[in-house]
N, C-alpha and C positions, 0 to 999 in steps of 0.2 A: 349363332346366327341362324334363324332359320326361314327355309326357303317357302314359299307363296306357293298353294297350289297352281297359280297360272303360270308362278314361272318353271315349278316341275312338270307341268305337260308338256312346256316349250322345248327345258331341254330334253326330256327325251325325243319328241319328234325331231329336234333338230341332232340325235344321237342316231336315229331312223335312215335319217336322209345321208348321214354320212355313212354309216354301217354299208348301204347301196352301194355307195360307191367306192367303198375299202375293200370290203369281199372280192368282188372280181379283182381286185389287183391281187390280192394275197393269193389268189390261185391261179394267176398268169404266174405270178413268181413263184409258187410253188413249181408247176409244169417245168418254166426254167430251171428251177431246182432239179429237180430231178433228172436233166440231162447233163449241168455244170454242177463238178465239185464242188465249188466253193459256195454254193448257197445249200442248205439245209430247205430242201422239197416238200418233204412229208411234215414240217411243222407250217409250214404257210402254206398247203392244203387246206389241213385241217384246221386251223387257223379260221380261213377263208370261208371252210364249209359251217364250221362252228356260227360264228356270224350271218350265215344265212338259216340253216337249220341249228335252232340251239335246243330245241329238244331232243334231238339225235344224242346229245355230249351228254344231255339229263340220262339219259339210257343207259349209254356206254360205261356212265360215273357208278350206276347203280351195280354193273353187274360187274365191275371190278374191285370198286370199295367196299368191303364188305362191314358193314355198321356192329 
């Protein structure tokens, strides 16, 4: 089955407009993470941060994995 360019633009902008609003949560709950045990902080930071800057993670992949 394949998909129509109009409706691959839709869902990405409609993958845009929720990315907005998923990010800040994932780094409130990271923040709480990091003062309560029981959530994992540092993976819903960066999580959070990844979604907003995802070129950072293109970075970070380069200089760890090494090809």
């Amino acid at each position: 089955m394949q998909t129509s360019s109009k409706q691959l633009r839709s869902k990405i902008r409609r993958f845009s407009r929720v990315k907005l609003f998923v990010a800040p949560l994932l780094i409130v709950a990271g923040i709480f993470g990091l003062v309560l045990p029981i959530i994992p902080g540092v993976i819903f930071l960066f999580s959070g941060r990844a979604l907003i800057v995802p070129s950072i993670d293109d970075k970070i992949k380069g200089k760890t994995v090494k090809k």
